[in-house]
N, CA, C and O atoms as a MOPAC input file, in Angstrom:
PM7 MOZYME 1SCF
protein

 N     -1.88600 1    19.70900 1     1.94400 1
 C     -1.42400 1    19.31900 1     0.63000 1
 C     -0.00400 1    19.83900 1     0.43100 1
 O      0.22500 1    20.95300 1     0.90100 1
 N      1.04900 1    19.15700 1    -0.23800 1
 C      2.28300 1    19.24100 1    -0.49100 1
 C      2.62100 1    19.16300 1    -2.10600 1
 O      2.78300 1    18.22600 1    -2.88800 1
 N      2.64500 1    20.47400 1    -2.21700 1
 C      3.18300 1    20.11100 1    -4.05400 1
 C      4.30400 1    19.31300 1    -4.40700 1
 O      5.18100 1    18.77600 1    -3.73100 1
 N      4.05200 1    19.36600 1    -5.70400 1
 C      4.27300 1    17.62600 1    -6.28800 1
 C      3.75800 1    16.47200 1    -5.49700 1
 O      4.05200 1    15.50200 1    -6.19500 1
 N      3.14700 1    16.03400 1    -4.41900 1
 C      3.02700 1    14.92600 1    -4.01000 1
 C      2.08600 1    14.42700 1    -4.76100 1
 O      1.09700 1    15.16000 1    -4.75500 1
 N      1.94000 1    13.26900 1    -5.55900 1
 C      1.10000 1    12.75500 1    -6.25900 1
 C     -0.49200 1    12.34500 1    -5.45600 1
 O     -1.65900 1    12.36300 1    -5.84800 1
 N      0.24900 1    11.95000 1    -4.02400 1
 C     -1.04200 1    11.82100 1    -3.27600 1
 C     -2.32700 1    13.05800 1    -2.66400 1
 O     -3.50700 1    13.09800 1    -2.31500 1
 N     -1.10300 1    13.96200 1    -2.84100 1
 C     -2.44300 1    14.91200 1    -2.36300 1
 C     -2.76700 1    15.87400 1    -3.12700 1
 O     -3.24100 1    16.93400 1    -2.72000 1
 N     -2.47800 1    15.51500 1    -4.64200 1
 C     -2.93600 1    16.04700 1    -6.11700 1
 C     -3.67400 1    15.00400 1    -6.69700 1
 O     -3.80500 1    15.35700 1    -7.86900 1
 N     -4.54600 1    13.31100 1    -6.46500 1
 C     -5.03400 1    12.88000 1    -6.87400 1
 C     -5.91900 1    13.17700 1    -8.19800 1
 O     -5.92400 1    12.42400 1    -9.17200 1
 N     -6.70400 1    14.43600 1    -8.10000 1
 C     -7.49300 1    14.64800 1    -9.42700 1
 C     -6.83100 1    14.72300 1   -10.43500 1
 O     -7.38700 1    14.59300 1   -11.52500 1
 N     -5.31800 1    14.97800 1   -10.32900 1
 C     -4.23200 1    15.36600 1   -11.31400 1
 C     -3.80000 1    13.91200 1   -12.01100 1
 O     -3.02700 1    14.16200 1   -12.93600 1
 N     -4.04300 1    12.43500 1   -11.87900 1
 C     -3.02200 1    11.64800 1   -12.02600 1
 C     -4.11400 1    10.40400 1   -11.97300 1
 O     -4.12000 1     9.51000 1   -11.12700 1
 N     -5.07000 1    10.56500 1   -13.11600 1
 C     -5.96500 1     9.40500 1   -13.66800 1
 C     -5.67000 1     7.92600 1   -13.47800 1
 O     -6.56100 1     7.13500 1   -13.78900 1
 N     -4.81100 1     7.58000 1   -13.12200 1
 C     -4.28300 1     5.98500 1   -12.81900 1
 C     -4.69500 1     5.94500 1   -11.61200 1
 O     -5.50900 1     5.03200 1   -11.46900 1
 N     -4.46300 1     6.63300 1   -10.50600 1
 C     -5.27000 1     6.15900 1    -9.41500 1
 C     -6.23800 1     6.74300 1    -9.01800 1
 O     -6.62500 1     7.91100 1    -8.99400 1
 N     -6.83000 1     5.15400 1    -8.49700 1
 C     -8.33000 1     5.23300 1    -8.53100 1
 C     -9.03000 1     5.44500 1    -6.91400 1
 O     -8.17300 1     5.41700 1    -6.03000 1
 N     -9.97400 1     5.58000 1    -6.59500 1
 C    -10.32700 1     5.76200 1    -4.83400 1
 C    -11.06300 1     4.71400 1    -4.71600 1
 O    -12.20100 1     5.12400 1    -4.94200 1
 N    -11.10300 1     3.77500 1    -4.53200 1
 C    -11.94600 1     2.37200 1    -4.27600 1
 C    -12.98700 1     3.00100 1    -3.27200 1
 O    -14.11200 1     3.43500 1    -3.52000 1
 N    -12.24900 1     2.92900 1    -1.95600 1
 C    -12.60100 1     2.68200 1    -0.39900 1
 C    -12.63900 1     3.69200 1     0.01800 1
 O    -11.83700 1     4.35100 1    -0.64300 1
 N    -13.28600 1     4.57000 1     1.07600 1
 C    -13.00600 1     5.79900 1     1.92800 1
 C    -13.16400 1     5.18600 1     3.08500 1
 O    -13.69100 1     4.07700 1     3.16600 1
 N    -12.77800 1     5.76600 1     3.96900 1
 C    -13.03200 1     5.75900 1     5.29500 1
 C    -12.72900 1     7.36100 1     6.20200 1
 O    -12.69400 1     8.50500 1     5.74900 1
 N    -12.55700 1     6.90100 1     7.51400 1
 C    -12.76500 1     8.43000 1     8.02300 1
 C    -10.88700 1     8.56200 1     8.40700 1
 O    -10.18200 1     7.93500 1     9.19700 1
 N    -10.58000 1     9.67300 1     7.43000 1
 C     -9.30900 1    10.29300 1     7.44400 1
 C     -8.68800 1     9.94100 1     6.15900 1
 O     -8.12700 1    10.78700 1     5.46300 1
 N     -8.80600 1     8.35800 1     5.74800 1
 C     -7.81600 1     7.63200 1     5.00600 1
 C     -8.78000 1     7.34300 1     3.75100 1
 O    -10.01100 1     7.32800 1     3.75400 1
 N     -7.93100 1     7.12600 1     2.71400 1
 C     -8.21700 1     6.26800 1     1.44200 1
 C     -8.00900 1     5.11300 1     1.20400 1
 O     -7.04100 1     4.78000 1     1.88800 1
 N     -8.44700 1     4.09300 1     0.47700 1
 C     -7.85500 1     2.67400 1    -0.40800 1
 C     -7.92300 1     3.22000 1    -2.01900 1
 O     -8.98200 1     3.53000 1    -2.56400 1
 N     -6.73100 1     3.27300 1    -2.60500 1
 C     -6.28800 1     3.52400 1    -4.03600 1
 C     -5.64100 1     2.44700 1    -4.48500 1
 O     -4.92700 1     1.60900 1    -3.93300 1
 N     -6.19800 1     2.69200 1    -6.13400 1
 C     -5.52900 1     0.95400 1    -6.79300 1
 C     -4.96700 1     2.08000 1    -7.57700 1
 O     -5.43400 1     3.21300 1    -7.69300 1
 N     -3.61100 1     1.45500 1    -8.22900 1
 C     -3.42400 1     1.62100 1    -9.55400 1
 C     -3.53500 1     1.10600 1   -10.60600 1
 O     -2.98400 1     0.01700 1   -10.76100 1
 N     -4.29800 1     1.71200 1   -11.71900 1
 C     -4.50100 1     1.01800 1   -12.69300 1
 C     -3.19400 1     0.53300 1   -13.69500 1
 O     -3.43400 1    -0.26700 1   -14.59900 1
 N     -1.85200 1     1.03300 1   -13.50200 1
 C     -1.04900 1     0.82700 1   -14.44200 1
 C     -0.24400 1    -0.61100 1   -13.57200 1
 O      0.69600 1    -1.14800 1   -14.15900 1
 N     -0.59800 1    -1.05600 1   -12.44500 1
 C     -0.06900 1    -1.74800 1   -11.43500 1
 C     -0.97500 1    -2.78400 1   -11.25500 1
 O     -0.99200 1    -3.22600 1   -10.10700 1
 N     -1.93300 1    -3.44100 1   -12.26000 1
 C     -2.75700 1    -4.26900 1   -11.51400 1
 C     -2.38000 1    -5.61000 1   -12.53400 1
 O     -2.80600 1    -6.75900 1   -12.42000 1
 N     -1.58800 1    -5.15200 1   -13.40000 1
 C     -1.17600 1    -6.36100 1   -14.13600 1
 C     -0.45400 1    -7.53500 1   -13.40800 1
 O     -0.74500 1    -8.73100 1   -13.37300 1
 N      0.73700 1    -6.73200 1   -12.74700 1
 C      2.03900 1    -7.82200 1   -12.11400 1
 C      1.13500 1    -7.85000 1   -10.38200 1
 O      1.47000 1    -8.83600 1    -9.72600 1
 N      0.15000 1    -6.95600 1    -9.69700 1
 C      0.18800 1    -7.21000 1    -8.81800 1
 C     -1.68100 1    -6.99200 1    -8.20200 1
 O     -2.14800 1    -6.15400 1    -7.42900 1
 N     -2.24200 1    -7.94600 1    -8.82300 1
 C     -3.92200 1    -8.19900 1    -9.74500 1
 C     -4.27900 1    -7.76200 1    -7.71900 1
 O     -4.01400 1    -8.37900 1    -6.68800 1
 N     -4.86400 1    -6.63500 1    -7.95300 1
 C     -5.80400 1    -6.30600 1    -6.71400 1
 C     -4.92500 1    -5.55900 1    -5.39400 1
 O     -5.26100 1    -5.48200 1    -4.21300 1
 N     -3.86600 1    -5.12700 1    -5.97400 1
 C     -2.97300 1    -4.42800 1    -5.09700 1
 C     -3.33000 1    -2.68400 1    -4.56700 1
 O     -3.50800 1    -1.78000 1    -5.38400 1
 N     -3.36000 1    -2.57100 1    -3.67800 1
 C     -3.53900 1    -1.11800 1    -3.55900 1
 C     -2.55600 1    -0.44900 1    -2.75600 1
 O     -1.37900 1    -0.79300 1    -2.64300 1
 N     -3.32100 1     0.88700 1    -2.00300 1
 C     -2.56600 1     1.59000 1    -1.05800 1
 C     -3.94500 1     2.28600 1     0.10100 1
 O     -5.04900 1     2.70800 1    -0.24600 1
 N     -3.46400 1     2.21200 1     1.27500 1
 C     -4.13500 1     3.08500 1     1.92000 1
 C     -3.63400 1     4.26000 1     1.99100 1
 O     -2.53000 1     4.08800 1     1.47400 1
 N     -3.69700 1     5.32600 1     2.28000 1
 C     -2.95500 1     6.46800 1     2.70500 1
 C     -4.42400 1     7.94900 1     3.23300 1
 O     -5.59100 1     8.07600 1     2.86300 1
 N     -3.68400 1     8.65800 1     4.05900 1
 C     -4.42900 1     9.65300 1     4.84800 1
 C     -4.40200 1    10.55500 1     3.65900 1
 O     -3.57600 1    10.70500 1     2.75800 1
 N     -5.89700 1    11.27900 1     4.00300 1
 C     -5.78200 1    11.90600 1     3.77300 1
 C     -4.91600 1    13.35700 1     3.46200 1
 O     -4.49700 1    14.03800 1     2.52600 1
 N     -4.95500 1    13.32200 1     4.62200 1
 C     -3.39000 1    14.71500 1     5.49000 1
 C     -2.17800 1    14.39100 1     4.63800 1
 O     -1.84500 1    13.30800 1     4.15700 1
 N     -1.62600 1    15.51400 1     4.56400 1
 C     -0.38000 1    14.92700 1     3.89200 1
 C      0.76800 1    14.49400 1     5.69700 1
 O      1.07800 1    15.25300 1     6.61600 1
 N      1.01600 1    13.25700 1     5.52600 1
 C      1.85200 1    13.00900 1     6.00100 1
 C      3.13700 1    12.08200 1     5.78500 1
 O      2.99800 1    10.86000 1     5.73600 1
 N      4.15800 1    12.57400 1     5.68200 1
 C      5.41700 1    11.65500 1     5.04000 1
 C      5.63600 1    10.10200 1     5.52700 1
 O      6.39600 1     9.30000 1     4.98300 1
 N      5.12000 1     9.94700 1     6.23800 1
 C      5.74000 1     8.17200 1     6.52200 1
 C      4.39700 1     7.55800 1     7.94900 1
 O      3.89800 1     8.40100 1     8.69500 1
 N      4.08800 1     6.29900 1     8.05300 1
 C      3.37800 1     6.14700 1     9.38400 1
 C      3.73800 1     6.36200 1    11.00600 1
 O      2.99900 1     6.13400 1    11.96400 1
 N      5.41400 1     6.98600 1    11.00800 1
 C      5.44200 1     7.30000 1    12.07700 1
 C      4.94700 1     9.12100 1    12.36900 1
 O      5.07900 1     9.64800 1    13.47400 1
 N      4.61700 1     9.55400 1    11.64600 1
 C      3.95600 1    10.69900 1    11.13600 1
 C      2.44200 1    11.08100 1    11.21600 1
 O      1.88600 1    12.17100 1    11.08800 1
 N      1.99100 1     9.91600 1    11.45100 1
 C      0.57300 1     9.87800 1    11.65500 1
 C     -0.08800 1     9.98700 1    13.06100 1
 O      0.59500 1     9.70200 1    14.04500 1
 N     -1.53900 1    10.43300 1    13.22500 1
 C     -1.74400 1    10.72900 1    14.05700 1
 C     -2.58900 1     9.68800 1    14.58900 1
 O     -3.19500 1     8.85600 1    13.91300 1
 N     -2.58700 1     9.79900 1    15.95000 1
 C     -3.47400 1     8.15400 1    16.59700 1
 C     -4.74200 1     8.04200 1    15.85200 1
 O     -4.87000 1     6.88300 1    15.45800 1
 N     -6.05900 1     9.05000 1    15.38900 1
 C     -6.91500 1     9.25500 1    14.57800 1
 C     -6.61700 1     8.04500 1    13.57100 1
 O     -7.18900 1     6.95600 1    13.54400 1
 N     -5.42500 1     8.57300 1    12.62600 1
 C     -4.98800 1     8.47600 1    11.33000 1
 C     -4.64200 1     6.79000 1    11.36900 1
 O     -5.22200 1     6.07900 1    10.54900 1
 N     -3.86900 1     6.29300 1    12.15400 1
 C     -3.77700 1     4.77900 1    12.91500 1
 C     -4.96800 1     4.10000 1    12.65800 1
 O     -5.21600 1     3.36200 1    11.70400 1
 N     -5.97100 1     4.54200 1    13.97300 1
 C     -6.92400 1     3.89300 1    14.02800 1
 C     -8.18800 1     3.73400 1    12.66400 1
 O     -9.00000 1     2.81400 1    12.56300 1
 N     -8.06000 1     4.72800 1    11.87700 1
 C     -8.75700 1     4.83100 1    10.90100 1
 C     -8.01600 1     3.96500 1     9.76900 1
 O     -8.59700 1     2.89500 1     9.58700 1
 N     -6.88400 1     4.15100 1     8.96500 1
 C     -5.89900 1     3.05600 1     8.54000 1
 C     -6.73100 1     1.78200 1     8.70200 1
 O     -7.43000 1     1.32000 1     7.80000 1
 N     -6.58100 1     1.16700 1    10.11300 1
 C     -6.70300 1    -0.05300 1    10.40600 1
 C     -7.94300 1    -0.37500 1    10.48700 1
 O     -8.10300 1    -1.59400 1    10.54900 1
 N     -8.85000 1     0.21300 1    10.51100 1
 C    -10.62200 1     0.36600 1    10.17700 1
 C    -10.62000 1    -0.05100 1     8.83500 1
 O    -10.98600 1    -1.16600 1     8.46400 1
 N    -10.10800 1     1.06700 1     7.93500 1
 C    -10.39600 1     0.65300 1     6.52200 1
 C     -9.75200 1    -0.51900 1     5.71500 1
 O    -10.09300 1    -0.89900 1     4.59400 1
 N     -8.30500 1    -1.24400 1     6.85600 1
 C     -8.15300 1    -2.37900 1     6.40000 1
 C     -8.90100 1    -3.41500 1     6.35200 1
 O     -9.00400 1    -4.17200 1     5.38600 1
 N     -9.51400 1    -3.51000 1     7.49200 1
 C    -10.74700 1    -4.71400 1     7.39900 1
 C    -11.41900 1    -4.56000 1     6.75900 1
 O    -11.83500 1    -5.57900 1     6.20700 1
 N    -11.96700 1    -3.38700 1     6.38600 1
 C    -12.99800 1    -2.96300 1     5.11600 1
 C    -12.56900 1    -3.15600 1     3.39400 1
 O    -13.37600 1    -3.30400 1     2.47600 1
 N    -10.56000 1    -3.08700 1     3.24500 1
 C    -10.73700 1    -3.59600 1     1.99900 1
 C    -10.21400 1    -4.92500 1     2.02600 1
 O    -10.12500 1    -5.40500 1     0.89600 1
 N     -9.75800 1    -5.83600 1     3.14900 1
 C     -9.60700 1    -7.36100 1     2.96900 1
 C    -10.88700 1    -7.67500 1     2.32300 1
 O    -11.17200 1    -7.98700 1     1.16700 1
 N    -11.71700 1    -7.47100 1     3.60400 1
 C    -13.57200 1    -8.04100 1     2.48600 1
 C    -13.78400 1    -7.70200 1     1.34300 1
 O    -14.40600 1    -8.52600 1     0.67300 1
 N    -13.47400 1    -6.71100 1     0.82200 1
 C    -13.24000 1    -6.11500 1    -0.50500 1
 C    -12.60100 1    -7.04800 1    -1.58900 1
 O    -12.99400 1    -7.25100 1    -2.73800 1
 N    -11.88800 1    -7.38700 1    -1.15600 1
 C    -10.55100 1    -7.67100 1    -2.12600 1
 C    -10.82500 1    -9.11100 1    -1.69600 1
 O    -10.53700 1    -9.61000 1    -2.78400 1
 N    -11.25300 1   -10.45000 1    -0.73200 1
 C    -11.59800 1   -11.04500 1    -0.36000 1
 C    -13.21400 1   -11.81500 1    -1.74700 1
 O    -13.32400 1   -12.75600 1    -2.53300 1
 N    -13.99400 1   -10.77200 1    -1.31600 1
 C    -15.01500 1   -11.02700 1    -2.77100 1
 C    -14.52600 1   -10.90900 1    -3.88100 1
 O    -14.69800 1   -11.87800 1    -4.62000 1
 N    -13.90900 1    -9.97400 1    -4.32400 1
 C    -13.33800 1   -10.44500 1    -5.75100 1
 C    -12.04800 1   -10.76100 1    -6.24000 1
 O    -11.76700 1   -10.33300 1    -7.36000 1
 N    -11.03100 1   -11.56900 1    -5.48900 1
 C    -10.21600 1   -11.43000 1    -6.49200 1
 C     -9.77200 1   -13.40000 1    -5.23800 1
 O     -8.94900 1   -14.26900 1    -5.52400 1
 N    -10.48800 1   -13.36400 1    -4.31400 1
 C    -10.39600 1   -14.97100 1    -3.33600 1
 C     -9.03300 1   -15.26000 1    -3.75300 1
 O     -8.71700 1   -16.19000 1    -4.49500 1
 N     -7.72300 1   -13.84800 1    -2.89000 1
 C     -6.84400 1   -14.72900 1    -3.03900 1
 C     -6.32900 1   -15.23800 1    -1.77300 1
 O     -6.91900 1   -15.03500 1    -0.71200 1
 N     -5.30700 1   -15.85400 1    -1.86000 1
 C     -4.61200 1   -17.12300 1    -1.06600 1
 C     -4.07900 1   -16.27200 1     0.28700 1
 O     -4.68100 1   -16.42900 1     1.34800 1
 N     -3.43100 1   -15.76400 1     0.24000 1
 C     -2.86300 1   -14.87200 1     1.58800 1
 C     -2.55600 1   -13.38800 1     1.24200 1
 O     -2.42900 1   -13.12800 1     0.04500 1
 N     -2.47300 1   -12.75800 1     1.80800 1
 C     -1.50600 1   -10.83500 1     1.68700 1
 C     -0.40800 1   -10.65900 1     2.47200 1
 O     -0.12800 1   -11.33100 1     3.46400 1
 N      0.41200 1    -9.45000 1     1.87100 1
 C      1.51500 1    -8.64500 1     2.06700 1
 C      0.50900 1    -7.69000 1     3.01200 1
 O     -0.68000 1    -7.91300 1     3.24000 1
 N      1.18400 1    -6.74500 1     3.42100 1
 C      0.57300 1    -5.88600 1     4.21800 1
 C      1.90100 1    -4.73000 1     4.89700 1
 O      2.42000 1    -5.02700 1     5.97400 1
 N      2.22700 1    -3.77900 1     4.34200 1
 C      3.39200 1    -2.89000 1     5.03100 1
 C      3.49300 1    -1.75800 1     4.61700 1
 O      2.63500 1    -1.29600 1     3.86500 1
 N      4.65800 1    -0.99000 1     5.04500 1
 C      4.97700 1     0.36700 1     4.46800 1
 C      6.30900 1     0.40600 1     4.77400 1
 O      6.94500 1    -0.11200 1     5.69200 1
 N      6.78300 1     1.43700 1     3.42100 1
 C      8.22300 1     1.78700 1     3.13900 1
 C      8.43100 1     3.29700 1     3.82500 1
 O      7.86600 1     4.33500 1     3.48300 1
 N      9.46600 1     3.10100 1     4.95500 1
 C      9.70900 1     4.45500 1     5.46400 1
 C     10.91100 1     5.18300 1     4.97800 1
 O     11.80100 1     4.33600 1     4.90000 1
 N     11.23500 1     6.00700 1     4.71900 1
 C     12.02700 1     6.76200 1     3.70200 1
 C     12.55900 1     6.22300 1     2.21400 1
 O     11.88000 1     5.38500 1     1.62000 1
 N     13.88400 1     6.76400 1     1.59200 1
 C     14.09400 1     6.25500 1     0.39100 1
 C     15.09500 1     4.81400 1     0.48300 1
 O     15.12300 1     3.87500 1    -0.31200 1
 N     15.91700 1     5.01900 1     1.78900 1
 C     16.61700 1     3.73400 1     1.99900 1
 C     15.42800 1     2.36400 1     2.00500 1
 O     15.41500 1     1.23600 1     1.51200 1
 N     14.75700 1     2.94800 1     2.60800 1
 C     13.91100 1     1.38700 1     2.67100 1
 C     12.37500 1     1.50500 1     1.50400 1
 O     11.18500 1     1.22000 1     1.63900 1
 N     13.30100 1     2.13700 1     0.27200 1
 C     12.19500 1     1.52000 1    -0.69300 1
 C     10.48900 1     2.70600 1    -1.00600 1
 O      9.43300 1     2.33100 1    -1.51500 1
 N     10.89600 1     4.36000 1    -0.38100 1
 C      9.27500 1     5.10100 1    -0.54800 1
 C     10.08800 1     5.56400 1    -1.47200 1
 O     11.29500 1     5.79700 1    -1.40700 1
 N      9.20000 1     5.70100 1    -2.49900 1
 C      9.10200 1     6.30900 1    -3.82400 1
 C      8.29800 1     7.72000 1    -3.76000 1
 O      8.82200 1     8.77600 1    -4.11400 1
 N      6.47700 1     7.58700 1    -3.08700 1
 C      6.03000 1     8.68500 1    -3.15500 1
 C      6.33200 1     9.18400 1    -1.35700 1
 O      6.29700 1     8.26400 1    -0.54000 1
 N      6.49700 1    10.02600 1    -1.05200 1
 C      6.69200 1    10.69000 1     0.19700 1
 C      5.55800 1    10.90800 1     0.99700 1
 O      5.63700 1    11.96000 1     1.63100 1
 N      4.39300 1    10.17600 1     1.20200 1
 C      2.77700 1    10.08000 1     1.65400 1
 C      3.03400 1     9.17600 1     2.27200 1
 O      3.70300 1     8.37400 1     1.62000 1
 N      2.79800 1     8.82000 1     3.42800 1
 C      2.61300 1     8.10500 1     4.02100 1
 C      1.41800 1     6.59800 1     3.25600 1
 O      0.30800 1     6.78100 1     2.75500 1
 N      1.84900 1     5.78100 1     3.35300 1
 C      1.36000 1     4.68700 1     2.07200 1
 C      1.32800 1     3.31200 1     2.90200 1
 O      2.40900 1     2.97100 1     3.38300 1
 N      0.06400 1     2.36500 1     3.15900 1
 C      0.34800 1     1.24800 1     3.82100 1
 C     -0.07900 1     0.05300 1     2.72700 1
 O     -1.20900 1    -0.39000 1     2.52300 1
 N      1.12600 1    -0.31100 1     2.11700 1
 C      0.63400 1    -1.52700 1     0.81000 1
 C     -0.53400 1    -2.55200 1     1.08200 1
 O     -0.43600 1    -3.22700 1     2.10600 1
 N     -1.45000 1    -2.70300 1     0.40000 1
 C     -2.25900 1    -4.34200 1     0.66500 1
 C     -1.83200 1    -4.77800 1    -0.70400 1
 O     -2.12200 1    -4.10900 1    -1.69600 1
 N     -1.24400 1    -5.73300 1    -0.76100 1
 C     -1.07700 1    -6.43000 1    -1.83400 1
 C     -1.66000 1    -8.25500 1    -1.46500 1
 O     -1.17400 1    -8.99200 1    -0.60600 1
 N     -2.67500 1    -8.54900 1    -2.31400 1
 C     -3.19800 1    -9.86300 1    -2.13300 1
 C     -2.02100 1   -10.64400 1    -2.78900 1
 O     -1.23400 1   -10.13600 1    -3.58800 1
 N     -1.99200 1   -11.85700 1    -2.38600 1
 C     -0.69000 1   -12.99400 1    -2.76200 1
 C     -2.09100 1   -14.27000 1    -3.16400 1
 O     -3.24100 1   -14.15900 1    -2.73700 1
 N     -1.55900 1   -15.48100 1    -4.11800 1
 C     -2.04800 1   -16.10700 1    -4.98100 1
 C     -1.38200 1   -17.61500 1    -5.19800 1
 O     -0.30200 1   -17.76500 1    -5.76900 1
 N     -1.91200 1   -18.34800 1    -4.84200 1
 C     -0.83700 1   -19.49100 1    -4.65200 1
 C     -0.25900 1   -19.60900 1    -6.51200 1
 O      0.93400 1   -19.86300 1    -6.67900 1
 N     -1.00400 1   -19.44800 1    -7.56000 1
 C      0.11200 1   -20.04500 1    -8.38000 1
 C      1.22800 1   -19.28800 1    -8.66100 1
 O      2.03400 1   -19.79400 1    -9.44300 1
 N      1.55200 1   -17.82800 1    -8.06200 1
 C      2.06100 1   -17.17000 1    -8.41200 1
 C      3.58800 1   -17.70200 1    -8.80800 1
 O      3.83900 1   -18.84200 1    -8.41700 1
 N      4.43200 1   -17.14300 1    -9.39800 1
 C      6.18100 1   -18.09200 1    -8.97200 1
 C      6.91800 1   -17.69500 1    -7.80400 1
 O      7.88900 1   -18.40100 1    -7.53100 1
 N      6.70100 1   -16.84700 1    -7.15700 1
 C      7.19800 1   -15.97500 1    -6.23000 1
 C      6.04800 1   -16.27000 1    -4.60600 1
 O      6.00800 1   -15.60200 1    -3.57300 1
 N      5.39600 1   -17.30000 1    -4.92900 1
 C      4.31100 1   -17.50200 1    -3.89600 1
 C      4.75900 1   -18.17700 1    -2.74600 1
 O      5.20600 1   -19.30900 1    -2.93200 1
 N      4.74000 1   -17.73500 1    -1.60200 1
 C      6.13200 1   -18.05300 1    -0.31300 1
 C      6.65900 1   -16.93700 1    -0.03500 1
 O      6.57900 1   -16.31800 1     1.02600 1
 N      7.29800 1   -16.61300 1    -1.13800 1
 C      8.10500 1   -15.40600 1    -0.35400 1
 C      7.42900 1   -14.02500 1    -0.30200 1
 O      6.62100 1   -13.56200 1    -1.10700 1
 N      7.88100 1   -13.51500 1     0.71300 1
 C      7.65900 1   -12.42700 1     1.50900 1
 C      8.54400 1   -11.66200 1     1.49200 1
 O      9.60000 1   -12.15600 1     1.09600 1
 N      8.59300 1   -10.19800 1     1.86800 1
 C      9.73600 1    -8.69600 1     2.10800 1
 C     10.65500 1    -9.78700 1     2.56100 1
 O     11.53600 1   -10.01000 1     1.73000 1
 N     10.70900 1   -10.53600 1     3.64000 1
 C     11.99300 1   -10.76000 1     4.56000 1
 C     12.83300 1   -11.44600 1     3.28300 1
 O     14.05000 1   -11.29700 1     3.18200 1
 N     11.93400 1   -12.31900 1     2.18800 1
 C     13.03900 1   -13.74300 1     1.80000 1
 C     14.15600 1   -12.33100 1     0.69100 1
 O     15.38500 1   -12.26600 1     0.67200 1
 N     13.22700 1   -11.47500 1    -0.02400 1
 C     13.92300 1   -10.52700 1    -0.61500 1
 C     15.42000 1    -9.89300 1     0.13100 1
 O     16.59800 1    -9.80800 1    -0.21500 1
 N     14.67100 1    -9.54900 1     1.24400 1
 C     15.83600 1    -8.88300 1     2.28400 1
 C     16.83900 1    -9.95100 1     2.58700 1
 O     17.98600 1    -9.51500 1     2.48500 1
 N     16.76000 1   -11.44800 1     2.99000 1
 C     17.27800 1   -11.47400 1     3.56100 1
 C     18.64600 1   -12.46700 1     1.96300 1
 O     19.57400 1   -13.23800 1     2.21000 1
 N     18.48600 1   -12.30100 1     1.47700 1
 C     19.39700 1   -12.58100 1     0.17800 1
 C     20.69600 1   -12.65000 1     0.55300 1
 O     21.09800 1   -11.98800 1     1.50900 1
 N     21.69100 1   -13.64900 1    -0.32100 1
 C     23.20300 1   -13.33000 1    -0.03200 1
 C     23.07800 1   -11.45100 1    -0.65100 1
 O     23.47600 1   -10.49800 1     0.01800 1
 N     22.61100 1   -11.37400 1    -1.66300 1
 C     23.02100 1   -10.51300 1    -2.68000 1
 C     22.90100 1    -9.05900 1    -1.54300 1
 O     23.64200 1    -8.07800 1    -1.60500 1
 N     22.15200 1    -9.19400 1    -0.88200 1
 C     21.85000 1    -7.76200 1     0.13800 1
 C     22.66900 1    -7.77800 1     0.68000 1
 O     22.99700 1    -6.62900 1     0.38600 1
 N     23.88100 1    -8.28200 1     1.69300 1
 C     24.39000 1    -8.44700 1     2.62100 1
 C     25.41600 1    -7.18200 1     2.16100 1
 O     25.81300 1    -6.84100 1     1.04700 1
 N     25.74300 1    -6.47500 1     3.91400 1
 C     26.64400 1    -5.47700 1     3.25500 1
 C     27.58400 1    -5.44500 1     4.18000 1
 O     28.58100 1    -4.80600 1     3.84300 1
 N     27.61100 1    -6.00900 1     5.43700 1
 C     28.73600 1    -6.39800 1     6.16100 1
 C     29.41100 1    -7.67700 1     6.23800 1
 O     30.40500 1    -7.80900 1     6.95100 1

C-alpha cells in the first residue's frame, strides 16, 4: 500500500465499488463515472504497482483472467456494441491515479462518438506537435 493512492485506500473513497475479484486483481466501477461512460470500469492489482509494465507475470495473467470474467459481466447487462480496452502509462500519456489501472470501457452504437477510438483522439490535427 502507498499513501494517498486512492487504489490501495479503497475503504476510504465510497464511489468505488469492487464488482469482480479475481486472484491478485480487482474489477472497480465508479459510481460518479457511470453516467458519461454507462458500465465502465477498471481492473487493477491488488499490489500497489505504478503502471502495467510494473506488474508481475502472476499479476498479467490474472488481469487477463478477470477480463473474460467481466466482458460476460458487462456482456449480460448492459449488451453493448463493442469495448475500449487499455491503460495510461505515466502523466504524459493521460494516468491520473498512479496504480497500475487497465480501462474496460463498453462502447454503444448510438453513442455520438461511436467509431472512434484512443487512436482517432490521438491522431487529430489539433495534437500534432512537430
Amino acid at each position: 500500500m502507498v499513501d494517498g493512492c486512492s487504489f490501495c485506500r479503497l475503504s476510504e473513497n465510497p464511489d468505488q465499488r469492487i464488482v469482480l475479484r479475481g486472484d491478485a486483481v480487482l474489477f472497480l466501477q465508479n459510481e460518479k463515472e457511470q453516467g458519461a461512460l454507462l458500465g465502465s470500469g477498471v481492473i487493477i492489482p491488488v499490489r500497489h504497482a505504478e503502471t502495467v509494465f510494473d506488474l508481475t507475470l502472476q499479476e498479467i495473467d490474472a488481469t487477463f483472467t478477470l477480463l473474460k470474467q467481466v466482458k460476460a459481466w458487462l456482456d449480460e447487462r448492459y449488451h453493448p456494441d463493442g469495448y475500449n480496452v487499455g491503460w495510461n502509462c505515466g502523466t504524459t500519456a493521460g494516468q491520473i491515479a498512479m496504480h497500475a489501472h487497465m480501462h474496460v470501457m463498453p462502447r454503444f452504437r448510438q453513442e455520438p462518438y461511436a467509431g472512434c477510438g484512443i487512436r482517432y483522439w490521438l491522431k487529430q490535427p489539433a495534437n500534432r506537435w512537430w
